[in-house]
N, C-alpha and C positions, 0 to 999 in steps of 0.2 A: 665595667658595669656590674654592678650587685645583682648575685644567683639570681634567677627567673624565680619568680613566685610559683603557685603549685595553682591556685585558684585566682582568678583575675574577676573584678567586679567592677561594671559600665555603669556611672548613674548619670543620664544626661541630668543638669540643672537648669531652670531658667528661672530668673526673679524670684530668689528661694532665700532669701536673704534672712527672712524670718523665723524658716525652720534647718538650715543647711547645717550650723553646727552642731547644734543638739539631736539631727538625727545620723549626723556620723559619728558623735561620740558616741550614740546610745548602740549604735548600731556592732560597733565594734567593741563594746561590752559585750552584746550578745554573741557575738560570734567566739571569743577569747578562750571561751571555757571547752569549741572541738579544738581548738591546736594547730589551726589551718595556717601556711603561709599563704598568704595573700595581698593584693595590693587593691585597693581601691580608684576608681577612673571617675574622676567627677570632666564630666562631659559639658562643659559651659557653653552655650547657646545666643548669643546676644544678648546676655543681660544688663538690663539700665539700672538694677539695683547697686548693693556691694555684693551679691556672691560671688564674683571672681574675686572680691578682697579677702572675702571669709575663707574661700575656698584655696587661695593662695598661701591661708594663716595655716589652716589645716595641714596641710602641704608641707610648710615649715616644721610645724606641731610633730609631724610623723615621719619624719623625712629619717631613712636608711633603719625603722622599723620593721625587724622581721617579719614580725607576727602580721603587719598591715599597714603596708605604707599609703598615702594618700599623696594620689598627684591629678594634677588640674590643667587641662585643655580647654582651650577656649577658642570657639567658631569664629567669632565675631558678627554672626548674624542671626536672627530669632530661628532654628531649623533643626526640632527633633531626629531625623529622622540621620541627616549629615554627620550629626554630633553622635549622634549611638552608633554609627557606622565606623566612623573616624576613633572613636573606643574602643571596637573591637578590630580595628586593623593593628594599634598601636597597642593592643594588651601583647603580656608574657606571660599569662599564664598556660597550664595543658588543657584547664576544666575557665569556660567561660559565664558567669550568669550575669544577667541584664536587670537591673532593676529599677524600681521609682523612687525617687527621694520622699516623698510622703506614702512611700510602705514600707520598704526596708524592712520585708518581711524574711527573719532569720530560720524560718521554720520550713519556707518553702525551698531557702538555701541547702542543709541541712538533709532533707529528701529527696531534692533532685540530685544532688552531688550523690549520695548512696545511690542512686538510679545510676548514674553516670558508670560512677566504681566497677559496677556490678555486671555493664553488660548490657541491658534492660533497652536501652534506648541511647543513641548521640545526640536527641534533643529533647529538651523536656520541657513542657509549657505549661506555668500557672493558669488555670482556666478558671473565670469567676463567672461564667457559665457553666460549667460541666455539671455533672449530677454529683451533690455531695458539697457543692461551690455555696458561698454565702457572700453574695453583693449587697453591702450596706451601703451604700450612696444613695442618694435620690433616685427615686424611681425613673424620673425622665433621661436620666444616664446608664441605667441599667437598659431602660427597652432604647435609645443610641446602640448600646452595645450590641442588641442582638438585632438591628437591622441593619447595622454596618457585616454581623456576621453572615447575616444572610444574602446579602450585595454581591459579597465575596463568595459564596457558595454557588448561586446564579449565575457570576456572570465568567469566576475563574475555576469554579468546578473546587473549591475549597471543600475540605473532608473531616474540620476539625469544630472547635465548636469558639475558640477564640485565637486570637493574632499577637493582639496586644497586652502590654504588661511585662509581667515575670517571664524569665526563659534563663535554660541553660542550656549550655552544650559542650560539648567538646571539639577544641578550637581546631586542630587539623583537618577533622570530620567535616567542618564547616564553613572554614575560612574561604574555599574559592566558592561557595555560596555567596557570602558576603560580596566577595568582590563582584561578581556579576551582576547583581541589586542596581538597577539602573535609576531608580526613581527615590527621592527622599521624603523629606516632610514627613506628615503624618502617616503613610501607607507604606513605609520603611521595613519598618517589622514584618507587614503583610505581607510584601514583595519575599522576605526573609524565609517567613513559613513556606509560603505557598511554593517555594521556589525547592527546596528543602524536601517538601512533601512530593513533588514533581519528583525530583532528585532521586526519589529510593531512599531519603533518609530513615533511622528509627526513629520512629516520636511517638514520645507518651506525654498525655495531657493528666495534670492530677489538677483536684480541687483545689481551691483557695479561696482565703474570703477576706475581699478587700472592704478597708472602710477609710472611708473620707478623712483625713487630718487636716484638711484646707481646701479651701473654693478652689476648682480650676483657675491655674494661671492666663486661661486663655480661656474664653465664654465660647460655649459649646456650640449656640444659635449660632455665633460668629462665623466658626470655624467650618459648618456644613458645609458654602459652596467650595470653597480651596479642600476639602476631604473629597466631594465628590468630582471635581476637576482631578484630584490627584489619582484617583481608582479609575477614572477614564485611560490615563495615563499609565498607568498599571496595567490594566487589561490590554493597553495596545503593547507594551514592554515584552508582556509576556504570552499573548495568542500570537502577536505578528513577529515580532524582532525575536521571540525565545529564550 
């Protein structure tokens, strides 16, 4: 097997067929010019489009790439939360970040990795609530955000100001977090922090400012009962079982 990468990068995909290859080429343009070795995790979810075809090509496309190879997992079922967990069991990098396929935001890369470097923190989380943060989405997705964040502050004594999104870490630090993560789906990441922050982890939360590059692949109205079913199931994971 070819040298472990230095940075490992999770992007779950699902029905991304539309923007999957142009935002990993563009993405590793940007990233080309710190020098990073890295590999790229596209985390495929049950998709009924091509992006496991795209994502397979990609794959090809970069295959035994130092600077950033791209390889492609696929769940076989629609389940965020499986697939970004199943990414970060199977990364080799030291330094982990989680990202979204329509952000592939290189800048929060960039600063949490120097967070990382440094000392400062083992996790670090994009906040597009924090003070300083700028959420350009619809508004009715922005205030989702902060009554899911405050769900989780009420009901699991959360101390941060967001869950979801961007995140790095350093994978030693965190790995048997992960593994303990009992719940998936949508409250994955949650289960993640929150677990994390129990832990005694370091964590520093910095601003970001996310903006829409396409509709939800999943309708938000939809998705509220299976979110608030899943945080029921969280809160009993982690007040009762621990």
């Amino acid at each position: 097997m070819a040298e472990a990468p230095r940075i490992s990068i999770v992007i779950p995909v699902y029905n991304e067929e539309a923007i999957l290859h142009a935002a990993v080429v563009d993405l590793r343009e940007r990233l080309k010019p710190l020098g990073w070795s890295y590999e790229l995790i596209l985390a495929e979810n049950g998709s009924k489009d091509r992006t496991v075809e795209i994502g397979e090509e990609l794959a090809s496309k970069y295959q035994g790439d130092e600077g950033g190879q791209v390889r492609i997992i696929s769940m076989g079922e629609p389940n965020y939360g499986k697939a970004l967990k199943q990414g970060i069991l199977l990364s080799r990098g030291e330094l982990v970040i989680c990202d979204e396929i329509d952000l592939c935001d290189a800048d929060f890369h960039k600063r949490a990795v120097a967070l990382l470097e440094s000392g400062e923190a083992d996790l670090v989380i994009g906040s597009k609530l924090a003070d300083g943060s700028a959420d350009d989405r619809p508004m009715f997705r922005h205030v989702a955000s902060i009554a899911y964040s405050t769900i989780l502050r009420v009901a699991l004594g959360f101390r941060g100001t967001d869950t979801h999104g961007l995140k790095a870490f350093r994978r030693s630090a965190l790995l048997d977090v992960v593994r303990a993560c009992l719940v998936d789906k949508d409250v994955f990441a949650s289960e993640f922090v929150i677990r994390a922050d129990r832990g005694g982890i370091r964590i520093k939360e910095i601003p970001v400012r996310v903006v829409e590059k396409r509709p939800p692949s999943i309708n938000l109205f939809k998705r509220v009962p299976n979110v608030l079913k899943n945080v029921g199931k969280l809160t009993y994971a982690i007040r009762v079982r621990g």
